[in-house]
C-alpha positions, -999 to +999 in steps of 0.1 A: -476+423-213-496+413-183-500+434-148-521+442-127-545+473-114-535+468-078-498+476-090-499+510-090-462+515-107-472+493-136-503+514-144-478+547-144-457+526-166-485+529-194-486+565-192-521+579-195-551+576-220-581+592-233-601+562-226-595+540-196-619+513-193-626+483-173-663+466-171-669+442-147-633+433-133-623+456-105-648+443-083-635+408-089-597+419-075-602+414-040-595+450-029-617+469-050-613+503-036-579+500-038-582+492-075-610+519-080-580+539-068-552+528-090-574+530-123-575+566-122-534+569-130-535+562-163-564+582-170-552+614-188-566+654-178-599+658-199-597+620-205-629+597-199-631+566-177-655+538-184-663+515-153-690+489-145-690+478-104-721+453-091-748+469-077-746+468-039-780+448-030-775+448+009-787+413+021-788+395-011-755+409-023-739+398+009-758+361+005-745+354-030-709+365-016-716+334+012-725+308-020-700+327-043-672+320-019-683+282-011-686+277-047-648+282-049-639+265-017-632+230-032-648+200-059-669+188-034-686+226-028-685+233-062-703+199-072-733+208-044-735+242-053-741+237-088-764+207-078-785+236-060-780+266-080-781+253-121-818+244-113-820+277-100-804+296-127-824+277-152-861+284-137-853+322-132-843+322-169-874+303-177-898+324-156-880+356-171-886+342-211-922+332-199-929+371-181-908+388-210-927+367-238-889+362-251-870+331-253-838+337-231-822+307-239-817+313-274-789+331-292-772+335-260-738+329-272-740+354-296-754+379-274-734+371-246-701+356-260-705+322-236-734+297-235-756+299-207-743+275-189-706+288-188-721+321-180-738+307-148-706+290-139-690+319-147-714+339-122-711+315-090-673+313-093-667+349-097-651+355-067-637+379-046-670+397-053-672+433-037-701+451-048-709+493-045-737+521-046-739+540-076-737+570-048-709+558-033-688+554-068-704+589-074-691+602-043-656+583-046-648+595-084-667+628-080-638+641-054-609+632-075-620+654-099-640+631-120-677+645-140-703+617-141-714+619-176-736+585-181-749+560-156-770+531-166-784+514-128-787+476-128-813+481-101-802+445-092-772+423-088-754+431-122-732+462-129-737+495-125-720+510-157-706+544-154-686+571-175-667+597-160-648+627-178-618+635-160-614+675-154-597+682-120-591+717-126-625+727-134-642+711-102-655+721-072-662+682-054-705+680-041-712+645-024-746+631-029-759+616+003-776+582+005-797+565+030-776+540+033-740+536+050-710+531+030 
């Protein structure tokens, strides 16, 4: 079966779950509120909803969007921005073994699933890229009824991971304020 999160009759052609969960993709759809949206239909009353959105940086989020989208322009983008950024990549993971006194490099497949080097290509070509606040997801799931029950913060540019419980019934919608604009 294949569909997608954007369709919002083929998600209430699944009917609903206990678990609904989705890390790391919804953000890469190209209308990401739109999919934050849709994922709640199949998520059944007292049911739990497991999401991870990239950590909305400001600038820096907004810069890696520029080379994210050059990236997947054409070859010839592609070819200089790995030329530029694989360097890159490699001395922040060498600087982060050398300050974490752990070798970063190795048993990355294992850990991650991809070699290092597919997972940097994987990072510059993942794209759309739309990134959040944790307040804003807060705000967004917390008024259609959802409980934040964990929240692990990236407090950088990789996911916010969050689980909600789904009890609309039972709850009276707060928004938590930031000082930043949505």
């Amino acid at each position: 079966m294949q569909g997608s999160v954007l369709d919002p009759d083929f998600l209430k052609s699944l009917g609903t779950f206990d678990i609904t969960y989705s890390w790391g993709v919804l953000h890469h759809t190209g209308d990401m509120w739109r999919a934050l949206e849709n994922i709640v239909i199949p998520v059944a009353e007292d049911g739990r909803l497991f999401i991870a959105i990239y950590n909305d940086q400001g600038f820096k989020s907004r810069l890696w969007k520029k080379v994210k989208r050059a990236y997947c322009r054409n070859s010839i983008s592609r070819t200089l921005i790995s030329t530029i950024f694989y360097p890159y990549l490699f001395l922040r993971t060498a600087a982060s073994s050398l300050v974490s006194k752990k070798n970063l490099f190795t048993g990355y497949r294992k850990k991650r699933g991809m070699s290092i080097v597919h997972d940097w290509r994987d990072w510059l070509g993942g794209y759309p890229f739309e990134v959040a606040t944790t307040t804003e997801i807060f705000n967004f799931y917390n008024s259609r009824g959802f409980i934040l029950t964990r929240l692990e913060s990236s407090c950088g540019l990789g996911n916010n991971q969050f689980v909600f419980h789904f009890q609309p019934a039972a709850l009276k919608p707060l928004q938590i304020s930031s000082n930043r604009s949505p």
